[in-house]
C-alpha positions as CSV (number, residue, x, y, z in Angstrom):
1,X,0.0,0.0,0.0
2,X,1.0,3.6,-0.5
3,X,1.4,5.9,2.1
4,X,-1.5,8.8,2.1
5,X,-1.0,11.6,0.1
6,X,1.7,10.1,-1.7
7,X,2.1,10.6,-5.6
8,X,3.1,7.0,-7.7
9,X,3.1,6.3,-11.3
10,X,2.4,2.5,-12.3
11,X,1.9,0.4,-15.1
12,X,-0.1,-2.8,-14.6
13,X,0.2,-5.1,-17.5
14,X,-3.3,-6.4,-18.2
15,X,-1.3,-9.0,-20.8
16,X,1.7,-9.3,-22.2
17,X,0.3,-11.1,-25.7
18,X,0.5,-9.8,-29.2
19,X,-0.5,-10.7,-32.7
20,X,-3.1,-13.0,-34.2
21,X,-1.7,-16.5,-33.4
22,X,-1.4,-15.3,-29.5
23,X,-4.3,-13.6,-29.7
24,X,-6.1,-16.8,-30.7
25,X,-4.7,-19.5,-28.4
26,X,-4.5,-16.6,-25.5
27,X,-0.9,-17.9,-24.6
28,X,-0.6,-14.7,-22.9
29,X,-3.5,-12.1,-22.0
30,X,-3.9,-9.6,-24.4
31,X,-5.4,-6.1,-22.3
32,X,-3.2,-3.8,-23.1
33,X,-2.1,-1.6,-19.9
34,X,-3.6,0.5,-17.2
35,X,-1.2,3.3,-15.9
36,X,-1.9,5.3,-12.9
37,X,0.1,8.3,-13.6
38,X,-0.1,10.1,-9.8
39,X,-4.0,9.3,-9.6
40,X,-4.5,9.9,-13.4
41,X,-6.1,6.5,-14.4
42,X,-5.2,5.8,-18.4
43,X,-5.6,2.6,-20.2
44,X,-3.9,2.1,-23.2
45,X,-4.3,-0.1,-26.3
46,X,-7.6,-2.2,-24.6
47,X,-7.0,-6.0,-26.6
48,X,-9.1,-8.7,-26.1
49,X,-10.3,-9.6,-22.6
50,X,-9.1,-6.0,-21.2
51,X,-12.2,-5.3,-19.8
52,X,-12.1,-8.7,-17.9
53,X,-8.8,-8.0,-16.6
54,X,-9.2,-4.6,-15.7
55,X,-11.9,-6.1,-13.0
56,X,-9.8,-9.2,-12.3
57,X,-6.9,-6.9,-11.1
58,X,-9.0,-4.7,-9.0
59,X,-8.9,-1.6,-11.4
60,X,-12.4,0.4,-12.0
61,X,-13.4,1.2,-15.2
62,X,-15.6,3.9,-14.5
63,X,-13.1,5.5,-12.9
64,X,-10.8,6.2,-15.9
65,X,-9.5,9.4,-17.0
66,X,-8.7,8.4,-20.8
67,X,-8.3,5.7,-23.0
68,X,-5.2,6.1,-26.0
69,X,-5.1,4.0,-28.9
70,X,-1.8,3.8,-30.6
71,X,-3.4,2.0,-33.8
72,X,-6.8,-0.3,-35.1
73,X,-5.5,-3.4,-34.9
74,X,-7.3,-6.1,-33.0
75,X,-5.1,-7.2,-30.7
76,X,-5.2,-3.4,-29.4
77,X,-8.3,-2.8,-29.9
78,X,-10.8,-5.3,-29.5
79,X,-12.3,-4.2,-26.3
80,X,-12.4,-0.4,-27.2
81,X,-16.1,0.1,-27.4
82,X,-17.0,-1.4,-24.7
83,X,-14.4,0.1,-22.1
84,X,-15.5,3.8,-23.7
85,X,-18.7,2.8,-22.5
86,X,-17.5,1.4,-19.0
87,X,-15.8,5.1,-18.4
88,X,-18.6,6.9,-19.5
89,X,-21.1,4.7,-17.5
90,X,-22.9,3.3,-20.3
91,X,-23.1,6.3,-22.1
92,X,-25.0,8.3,-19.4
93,X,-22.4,10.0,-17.7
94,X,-20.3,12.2,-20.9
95,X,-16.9,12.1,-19.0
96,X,-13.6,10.7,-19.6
97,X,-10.8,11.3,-22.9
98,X,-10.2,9.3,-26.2
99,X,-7.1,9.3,-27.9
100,X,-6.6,7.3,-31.4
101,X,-5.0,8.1,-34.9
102,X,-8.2,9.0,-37.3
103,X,-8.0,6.1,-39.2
104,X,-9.5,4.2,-36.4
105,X,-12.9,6.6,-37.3
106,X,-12.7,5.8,-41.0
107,X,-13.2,3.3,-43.3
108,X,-12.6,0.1,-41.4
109,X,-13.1,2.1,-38.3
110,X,-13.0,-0.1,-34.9
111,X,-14.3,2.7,-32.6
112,X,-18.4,2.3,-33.3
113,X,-19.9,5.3,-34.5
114,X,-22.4,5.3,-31.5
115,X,-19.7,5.6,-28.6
116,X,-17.6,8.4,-30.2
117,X,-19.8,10.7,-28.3
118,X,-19.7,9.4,-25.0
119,X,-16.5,10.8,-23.8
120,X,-16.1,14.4,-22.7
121,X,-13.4,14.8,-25.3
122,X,-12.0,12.8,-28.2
123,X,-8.1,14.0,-29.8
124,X,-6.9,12.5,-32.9
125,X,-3.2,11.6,-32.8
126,X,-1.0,12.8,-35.3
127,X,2.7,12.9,-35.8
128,X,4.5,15.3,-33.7
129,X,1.4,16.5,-31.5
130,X,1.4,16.8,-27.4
131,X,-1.3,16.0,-25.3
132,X,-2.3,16.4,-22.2
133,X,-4.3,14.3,-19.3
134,X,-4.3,15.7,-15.8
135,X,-0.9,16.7,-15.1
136,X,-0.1,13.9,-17.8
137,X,1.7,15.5,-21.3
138,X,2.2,12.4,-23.7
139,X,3.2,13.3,-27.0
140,X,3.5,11.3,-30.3
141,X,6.8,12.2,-31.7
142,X,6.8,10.2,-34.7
143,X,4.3,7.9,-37.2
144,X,6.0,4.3,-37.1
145,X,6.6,1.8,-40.0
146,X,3.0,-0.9,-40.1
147,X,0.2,-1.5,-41.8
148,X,-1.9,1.0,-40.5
149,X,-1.8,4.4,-39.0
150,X,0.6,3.9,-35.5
151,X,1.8,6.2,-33.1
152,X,4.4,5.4,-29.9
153,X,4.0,7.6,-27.7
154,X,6.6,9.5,-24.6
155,X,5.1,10.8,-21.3
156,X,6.2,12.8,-18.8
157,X,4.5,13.5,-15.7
158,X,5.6,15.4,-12.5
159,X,7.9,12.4,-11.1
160,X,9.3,10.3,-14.3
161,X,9.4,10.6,-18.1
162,X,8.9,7.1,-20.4
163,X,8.4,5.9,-23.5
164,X,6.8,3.1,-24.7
165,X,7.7,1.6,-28.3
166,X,4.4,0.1,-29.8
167,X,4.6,-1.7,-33.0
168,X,6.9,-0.5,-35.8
169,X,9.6,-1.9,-38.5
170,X,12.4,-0.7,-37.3
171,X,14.1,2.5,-38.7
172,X,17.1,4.4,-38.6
173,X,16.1,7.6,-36.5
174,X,13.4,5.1,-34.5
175,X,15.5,5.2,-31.3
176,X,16.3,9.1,-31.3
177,X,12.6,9.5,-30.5
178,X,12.4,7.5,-27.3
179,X,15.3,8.8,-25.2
180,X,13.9,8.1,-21.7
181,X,14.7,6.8,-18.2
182,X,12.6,4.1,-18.8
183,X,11.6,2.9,-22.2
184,X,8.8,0.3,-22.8
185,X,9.3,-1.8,-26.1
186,X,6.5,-4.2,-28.4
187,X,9.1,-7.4,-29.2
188,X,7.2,-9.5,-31.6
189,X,9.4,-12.6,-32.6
190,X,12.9,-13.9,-31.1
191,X,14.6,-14.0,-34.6
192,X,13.9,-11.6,-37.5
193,X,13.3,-14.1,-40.0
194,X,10.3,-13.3,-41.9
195,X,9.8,-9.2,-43.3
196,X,7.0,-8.2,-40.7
197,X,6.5,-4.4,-39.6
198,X,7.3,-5.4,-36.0
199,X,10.5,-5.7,-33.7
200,X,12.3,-8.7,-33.5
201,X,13.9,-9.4,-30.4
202,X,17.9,-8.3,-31.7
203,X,16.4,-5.3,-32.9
204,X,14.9,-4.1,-29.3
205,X,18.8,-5.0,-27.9
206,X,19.8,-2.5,-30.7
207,X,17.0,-0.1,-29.6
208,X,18.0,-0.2,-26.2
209,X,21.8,0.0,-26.8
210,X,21.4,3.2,-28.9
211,X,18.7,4.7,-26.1
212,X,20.7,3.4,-23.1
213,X,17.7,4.0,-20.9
214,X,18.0,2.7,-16.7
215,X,15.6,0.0,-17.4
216,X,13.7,-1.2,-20.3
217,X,10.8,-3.7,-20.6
218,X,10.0,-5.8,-22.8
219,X,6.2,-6.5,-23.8
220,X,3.7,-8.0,-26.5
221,X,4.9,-11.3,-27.4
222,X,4.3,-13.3,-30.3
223,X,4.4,-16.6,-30.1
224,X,8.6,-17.2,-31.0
225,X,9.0,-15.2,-28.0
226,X,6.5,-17.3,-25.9
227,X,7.8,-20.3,-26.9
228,X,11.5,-18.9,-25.4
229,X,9.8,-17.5,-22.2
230,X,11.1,-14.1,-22.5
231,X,11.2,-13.8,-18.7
232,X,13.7,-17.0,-18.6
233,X,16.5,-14.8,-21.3
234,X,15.6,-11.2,-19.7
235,X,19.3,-11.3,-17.8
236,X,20.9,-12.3,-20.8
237,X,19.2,-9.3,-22.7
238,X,20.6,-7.1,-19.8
239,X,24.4,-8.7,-20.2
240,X,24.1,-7.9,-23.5
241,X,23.4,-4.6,-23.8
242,X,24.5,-2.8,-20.1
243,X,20.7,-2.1,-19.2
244,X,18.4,-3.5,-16.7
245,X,15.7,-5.3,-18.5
246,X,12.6,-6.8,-17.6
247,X,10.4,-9.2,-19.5
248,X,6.7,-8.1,-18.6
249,X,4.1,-10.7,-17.3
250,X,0.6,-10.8,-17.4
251,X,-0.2,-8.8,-14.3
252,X,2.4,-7.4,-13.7
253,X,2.6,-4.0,-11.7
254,X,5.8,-1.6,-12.4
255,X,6.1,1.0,-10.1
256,X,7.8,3.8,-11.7
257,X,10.1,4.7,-8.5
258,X,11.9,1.2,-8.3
259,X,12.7,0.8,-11.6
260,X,15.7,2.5,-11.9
């Protein structure tokens, strides 16, 4: 428990799971994360099952401040719709922030047209833009490499700065955008052996090399990476490149003052 009055950041992991084939066998969850940024409740990229989660682990939906996309694909965004309507109490309360890139609106849009008025305020993400939640100012510094519209995202709130690293191809300038205490990073496959716009596992080492962040986590597994148990090869990740690093796990609660 936290003291009274005291201010925390955390990230719980509602799953650690990415992709169709991990999706479908549910391997590892797929809920994306709830952060409580110093009592500023956001839940980010709400998969499959995150609603389920969010109760299992104790978290209140109706209680969130904002919910941010970082891109329309399933295993992020399955259980939008219905957690806009758990923050906005069906629909009867008009409360509550959504944050997504537009062409989750448009054609082949995954947030339904009847919810997108429920929250008090809905921002489209776009390269380069800042936002901000509470005394939370998350900005989206640059549009990745994948199939559709993505966005990563940095934020910085009165106690710690971090960036998480959603899915991408990997690029030249990539790491130059994420230069943060703590960095957060979507490892798809162990090997890079087939031309997907995710990270393979040797490219995150090279991410976190070049950023050279205190600690960096690794999340949203594919099912190479399950099959290694990423949290069995996390010290041999950390050998490798000088930084702390920590596989996530379904459940899993970083608190952003011990991770340093």
């Amino acid at each position: 428990m936290f003291a009274m009055g005291v201010q925390r950041d955390t990230i719980l992991f509602l799953g650690t799971g990415g992709a169709r084939f991990t999706v479908a066998k549910q391997l590892l969850a797929t809920g994306g994360a709830w952060m409580n940024l110093g009592g500023t409740q956001i839940l980010m990229d709400p998969g499959p099952g995150s609603l389920v989660y969010a109760i299992k682990y104790g978290c209140e939906p109706p209680l969130l401040d904002a919910i941010i996309l970082s891109h329309k694909h399933l295993d992020h965004s399955v259980d939008i719709n219905v957690m806009i309507e758990a923050m906005t109490d069906g629909g009867w309360k008009k409360r509550g922030s959504l944050y997504a890139p537009a062409d989750a609106f448009e054609n082949g849009a995954v947030i339904l047209p009847y919810v997108r008025g429920y929250p008090q305020r809905v921002e489209i993400l776009e390269e380069g833009k800042s936002h901000t939640e509470g005394d939370v100012v998350f900005t989206t510094p640059v549009k990745h490499i994948h199939q559709v519209e993505t966005y990563g995202f940095v934020f910085k709130t009165p106690r710690h700065s971090f960036s998480w690293i959603t899915d991408t191809r990997i690029f030249d300038s990539l790491a130059s955008y994420y230069r943060t205490e703590l960095v957060i990073i979507n490892v798809l496959s162990y090997e890079r052996k087939i031309p997907v716009d995710h990270l393979s596992l040797p490219e995150a080492e090279l991410l976190i090399r070049e950023i050279q962040p205190k600690t960096a986590v690794l999340t949203h597994f594919g099912m190479t990476m399950w099959r290694v148990k990423p949290w069995d090869i996390e010290h041999r990740v950390s050998d490798a490149t000088g930084v702390k690093v920590i596989a996530a796990r379904d459940g899993m609660l970083l608190d952003l003052d011990t991770v340093g």
